[in-house]
DRENTORKOL-3810 file (N, C-alpha, C; in nm, 4 decimals):
REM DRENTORKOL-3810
@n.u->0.0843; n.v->-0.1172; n.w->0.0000; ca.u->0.0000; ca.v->0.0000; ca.w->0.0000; c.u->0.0897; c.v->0.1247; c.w->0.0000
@n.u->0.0467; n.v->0.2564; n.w->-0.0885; ca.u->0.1284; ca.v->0.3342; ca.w->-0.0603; c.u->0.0744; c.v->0.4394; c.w->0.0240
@n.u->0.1560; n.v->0.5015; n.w->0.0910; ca.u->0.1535; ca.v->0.6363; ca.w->0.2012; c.u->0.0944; c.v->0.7364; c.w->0.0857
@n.u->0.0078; n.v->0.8064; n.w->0.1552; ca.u->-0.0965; ca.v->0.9030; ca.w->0.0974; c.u->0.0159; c.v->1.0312; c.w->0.1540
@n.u->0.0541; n.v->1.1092; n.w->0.0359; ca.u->0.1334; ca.v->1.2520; ca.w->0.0588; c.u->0.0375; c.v->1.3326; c.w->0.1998
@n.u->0.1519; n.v->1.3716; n.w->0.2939; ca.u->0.1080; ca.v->1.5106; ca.w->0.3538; c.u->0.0096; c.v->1.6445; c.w->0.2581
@n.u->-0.0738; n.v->1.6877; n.w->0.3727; ca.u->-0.1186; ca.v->1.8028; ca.w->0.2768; c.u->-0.0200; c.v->1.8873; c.w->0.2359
@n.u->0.0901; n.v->1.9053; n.w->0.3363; ca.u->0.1891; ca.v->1.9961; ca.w->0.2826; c.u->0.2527; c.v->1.9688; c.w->0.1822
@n.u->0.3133; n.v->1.8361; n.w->0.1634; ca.u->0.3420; ca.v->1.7408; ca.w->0.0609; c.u->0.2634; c.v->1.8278; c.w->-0.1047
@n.u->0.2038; n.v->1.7692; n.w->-0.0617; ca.u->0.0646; ca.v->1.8273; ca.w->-0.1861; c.u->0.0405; c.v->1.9826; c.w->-0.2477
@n.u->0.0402; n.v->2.0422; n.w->-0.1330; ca.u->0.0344; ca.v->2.1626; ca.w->-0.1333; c.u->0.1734; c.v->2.2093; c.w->-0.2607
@n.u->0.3115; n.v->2.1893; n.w->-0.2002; ca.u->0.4322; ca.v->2.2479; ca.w->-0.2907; c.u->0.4027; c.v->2.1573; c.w->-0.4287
@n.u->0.3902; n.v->2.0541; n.w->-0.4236; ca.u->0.3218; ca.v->1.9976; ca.w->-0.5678; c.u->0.2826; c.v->2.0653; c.w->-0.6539
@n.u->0.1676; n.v->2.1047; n.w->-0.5864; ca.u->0.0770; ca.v->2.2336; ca.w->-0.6600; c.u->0.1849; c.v->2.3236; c.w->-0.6778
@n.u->0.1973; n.v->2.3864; n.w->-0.5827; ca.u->0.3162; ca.v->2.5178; ca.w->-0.5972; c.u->0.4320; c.v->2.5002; c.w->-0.7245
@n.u->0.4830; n.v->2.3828; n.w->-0.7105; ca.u->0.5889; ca.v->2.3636; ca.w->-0.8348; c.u->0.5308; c.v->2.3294; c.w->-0.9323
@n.u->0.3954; n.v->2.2779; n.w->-0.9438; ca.u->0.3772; ca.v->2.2815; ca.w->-1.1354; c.u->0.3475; c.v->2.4309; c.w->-1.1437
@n.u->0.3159; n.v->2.5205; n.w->-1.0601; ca.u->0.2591; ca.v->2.6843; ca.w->-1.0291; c.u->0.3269; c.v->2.7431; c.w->-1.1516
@n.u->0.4836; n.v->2.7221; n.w->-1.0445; ca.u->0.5892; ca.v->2.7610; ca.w->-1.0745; c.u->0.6419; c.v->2.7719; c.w->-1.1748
@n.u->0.6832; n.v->2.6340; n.w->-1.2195; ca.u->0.7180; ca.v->2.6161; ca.w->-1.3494; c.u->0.6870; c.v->2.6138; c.w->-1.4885
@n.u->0.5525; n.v->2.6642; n.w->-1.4661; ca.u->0.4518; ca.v->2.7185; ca.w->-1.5626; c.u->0.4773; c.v->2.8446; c.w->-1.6040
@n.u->0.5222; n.v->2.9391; n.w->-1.4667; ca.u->0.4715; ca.v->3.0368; ca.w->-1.4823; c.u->0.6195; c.v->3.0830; c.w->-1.5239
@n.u->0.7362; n.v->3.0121; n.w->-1.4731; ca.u->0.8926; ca.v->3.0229; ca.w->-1.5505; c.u->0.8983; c.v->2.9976; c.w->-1.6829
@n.u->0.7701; n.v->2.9379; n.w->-1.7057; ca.u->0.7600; ca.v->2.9017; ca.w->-1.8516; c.u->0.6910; c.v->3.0400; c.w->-1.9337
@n.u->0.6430; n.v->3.0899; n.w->-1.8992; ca.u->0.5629; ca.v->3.1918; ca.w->-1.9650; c.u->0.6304; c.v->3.3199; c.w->-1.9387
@n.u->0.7141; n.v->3.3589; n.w->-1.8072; ca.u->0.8073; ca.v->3.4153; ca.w->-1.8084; c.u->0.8717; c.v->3.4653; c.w->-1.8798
@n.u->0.9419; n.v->3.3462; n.w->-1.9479; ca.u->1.0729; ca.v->3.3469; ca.w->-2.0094; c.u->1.0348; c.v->3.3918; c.w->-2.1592
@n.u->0.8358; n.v->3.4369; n.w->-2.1570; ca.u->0.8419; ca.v->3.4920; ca.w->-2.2810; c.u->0.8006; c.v->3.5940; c.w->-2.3424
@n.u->0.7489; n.v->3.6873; n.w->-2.1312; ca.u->0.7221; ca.v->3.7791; ca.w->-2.0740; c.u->0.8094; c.v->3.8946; c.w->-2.1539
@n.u->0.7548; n.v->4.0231; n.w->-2.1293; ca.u->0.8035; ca.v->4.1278; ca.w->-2.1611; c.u->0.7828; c.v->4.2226; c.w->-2.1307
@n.u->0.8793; n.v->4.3463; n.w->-2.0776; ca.u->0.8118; ca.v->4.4736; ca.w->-1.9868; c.u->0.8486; c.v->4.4631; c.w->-1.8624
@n.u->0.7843; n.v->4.5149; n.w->-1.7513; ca.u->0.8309; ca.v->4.4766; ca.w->-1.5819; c.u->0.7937; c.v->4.3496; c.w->-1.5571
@n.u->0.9026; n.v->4.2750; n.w->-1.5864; ca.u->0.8884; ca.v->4.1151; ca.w->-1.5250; c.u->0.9340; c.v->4.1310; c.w->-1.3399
@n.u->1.0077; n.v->4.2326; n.w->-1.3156; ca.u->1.1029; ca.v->4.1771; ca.w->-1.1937; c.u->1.0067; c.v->4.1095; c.w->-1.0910
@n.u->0.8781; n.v->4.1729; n.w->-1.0560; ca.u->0.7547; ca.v->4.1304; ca.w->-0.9226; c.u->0.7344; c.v->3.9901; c.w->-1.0039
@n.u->0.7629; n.v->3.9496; n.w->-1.0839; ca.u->0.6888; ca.v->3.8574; ca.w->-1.1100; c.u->0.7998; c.v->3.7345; c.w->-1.1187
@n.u->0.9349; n.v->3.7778; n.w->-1.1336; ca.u->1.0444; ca.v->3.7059; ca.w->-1.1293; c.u->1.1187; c.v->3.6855; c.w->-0.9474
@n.u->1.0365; n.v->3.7953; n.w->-0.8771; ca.u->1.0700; ca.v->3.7725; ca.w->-0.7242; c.u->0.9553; c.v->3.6552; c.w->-0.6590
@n.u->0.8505; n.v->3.6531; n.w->-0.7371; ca.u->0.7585; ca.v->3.5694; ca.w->-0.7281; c.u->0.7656; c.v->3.4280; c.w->-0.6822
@n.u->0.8594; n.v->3.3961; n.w->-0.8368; ca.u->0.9036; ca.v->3.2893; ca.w->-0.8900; c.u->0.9930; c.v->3.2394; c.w->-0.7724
@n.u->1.0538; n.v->3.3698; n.w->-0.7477; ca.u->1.2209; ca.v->3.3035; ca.w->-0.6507; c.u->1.0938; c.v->3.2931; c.w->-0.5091
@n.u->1.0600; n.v->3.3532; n.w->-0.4755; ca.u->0.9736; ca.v->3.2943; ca.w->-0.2970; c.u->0.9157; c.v->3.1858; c.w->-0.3131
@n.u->0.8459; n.v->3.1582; n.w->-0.4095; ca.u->0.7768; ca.v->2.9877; ca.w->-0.4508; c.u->0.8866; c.v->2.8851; c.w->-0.4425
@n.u->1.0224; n.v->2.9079; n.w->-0.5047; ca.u->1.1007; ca.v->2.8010; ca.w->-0.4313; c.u->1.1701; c.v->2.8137; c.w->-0.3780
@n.u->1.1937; n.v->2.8729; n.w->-0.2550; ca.u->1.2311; ca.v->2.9513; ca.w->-0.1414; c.u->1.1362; c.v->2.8686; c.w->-0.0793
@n.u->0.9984; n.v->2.8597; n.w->-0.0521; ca.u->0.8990; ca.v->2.7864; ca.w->0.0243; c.u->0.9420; c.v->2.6624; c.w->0.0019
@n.u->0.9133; n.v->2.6313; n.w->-0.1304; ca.u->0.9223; ca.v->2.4748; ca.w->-0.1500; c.u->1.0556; c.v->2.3992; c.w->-0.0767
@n.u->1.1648; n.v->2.4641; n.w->-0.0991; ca.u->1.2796; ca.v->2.4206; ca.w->-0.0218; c.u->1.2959; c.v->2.4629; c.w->0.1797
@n.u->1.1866; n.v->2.5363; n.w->0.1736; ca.u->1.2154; ca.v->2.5631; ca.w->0.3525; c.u->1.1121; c.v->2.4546; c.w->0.3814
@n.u->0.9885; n.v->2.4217; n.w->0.2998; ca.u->0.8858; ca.v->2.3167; ca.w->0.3749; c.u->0.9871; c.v->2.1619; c.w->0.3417
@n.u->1.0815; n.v->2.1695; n.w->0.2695; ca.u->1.1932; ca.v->2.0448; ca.w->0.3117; c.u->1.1972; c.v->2.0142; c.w->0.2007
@n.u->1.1531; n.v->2.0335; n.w->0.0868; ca.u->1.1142; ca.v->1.9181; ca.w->-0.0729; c.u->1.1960; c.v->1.9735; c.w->-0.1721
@n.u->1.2178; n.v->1.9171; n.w->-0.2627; ca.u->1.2873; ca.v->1.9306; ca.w->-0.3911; c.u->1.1851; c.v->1.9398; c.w->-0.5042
@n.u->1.2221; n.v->2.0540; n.w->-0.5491; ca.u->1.1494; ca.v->2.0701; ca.w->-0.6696; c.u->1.1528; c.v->1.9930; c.w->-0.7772
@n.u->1.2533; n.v->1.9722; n.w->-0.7896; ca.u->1.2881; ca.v->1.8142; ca.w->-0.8849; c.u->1.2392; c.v->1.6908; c.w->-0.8626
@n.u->1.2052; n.v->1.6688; n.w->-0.7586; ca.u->1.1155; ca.v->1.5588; ca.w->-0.7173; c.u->0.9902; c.v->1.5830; c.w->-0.7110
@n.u->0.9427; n.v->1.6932; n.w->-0.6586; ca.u->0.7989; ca.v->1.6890; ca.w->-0.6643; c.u->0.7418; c.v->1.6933; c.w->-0.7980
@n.u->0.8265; n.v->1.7608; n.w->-0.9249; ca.u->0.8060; ca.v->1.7974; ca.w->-1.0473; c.u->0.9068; c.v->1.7380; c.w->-1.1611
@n.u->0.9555; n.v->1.6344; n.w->-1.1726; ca.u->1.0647; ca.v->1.5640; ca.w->-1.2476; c.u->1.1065; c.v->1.6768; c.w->-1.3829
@n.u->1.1770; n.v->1.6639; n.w->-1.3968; ca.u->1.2233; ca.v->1.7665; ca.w->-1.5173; c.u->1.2263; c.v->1.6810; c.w->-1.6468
@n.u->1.2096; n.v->1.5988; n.w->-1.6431; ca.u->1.1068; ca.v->1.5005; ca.w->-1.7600; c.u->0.9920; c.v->1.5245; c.w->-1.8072
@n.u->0.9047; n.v->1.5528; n.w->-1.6629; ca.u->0.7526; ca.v->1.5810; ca.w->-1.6787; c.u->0.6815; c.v->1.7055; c.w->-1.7430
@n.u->0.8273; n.v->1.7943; n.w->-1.7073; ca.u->0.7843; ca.v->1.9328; ca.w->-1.7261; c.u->0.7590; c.v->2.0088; c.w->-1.9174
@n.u->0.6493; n.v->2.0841; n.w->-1.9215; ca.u->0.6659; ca.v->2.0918; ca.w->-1.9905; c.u->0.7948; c.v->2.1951; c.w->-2.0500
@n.u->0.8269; n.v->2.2079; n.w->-2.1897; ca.u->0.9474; ca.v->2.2289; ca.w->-2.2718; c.u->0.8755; c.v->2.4027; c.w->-2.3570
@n.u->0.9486; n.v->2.5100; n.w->-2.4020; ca.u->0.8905; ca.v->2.5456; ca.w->-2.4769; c.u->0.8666; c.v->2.5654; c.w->-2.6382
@n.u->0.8891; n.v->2.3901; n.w->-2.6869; ca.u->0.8598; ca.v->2.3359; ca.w->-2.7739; c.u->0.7152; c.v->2.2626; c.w->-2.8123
@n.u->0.6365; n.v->2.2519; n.w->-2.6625; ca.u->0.5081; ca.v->2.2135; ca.w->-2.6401; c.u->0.4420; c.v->2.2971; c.w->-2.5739
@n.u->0.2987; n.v->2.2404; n.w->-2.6349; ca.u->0.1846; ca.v->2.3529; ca.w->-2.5222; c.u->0.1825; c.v->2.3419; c.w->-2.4013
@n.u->0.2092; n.v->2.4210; n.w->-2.3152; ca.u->0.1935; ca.v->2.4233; ca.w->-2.1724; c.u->0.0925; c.v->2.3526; c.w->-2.1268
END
């Protein structure tokens, strides 16, 4: 049987596909990005103080590329 994730668990989950979505759309942003690039940096700033790896919660396999639709 497997262990059912913490809500917190779950929670940065959410937070890192957030994230990496939004690094994705970012990167194709234009104009005053910086609030939105300090954003980016506190989202995994959290994810790494609640203990988790973003790479694990979000494999960099899984993620999308911006060669595909988000």
């Amino acid at each position: 049987m497997t262990e059912t994730p913490s809500l917190i668990e779950r929670l940065c989950r959410s937070l890192a596909f957030h994230l990496v979505e939004g690094e994705l759309t970012l990167s194709y942003a234009e104009g005053d990005i910086e609030d939105w690039r300090e954003e980016c940096d506190q989202a995994r700033a959290l994810i790494k103080e609640a203990g988790f790896d973003i790479d694990v919660l979000y494999p960099i396999l899984d993620r999308p590329t911006s060669e595909e639709p988000a």
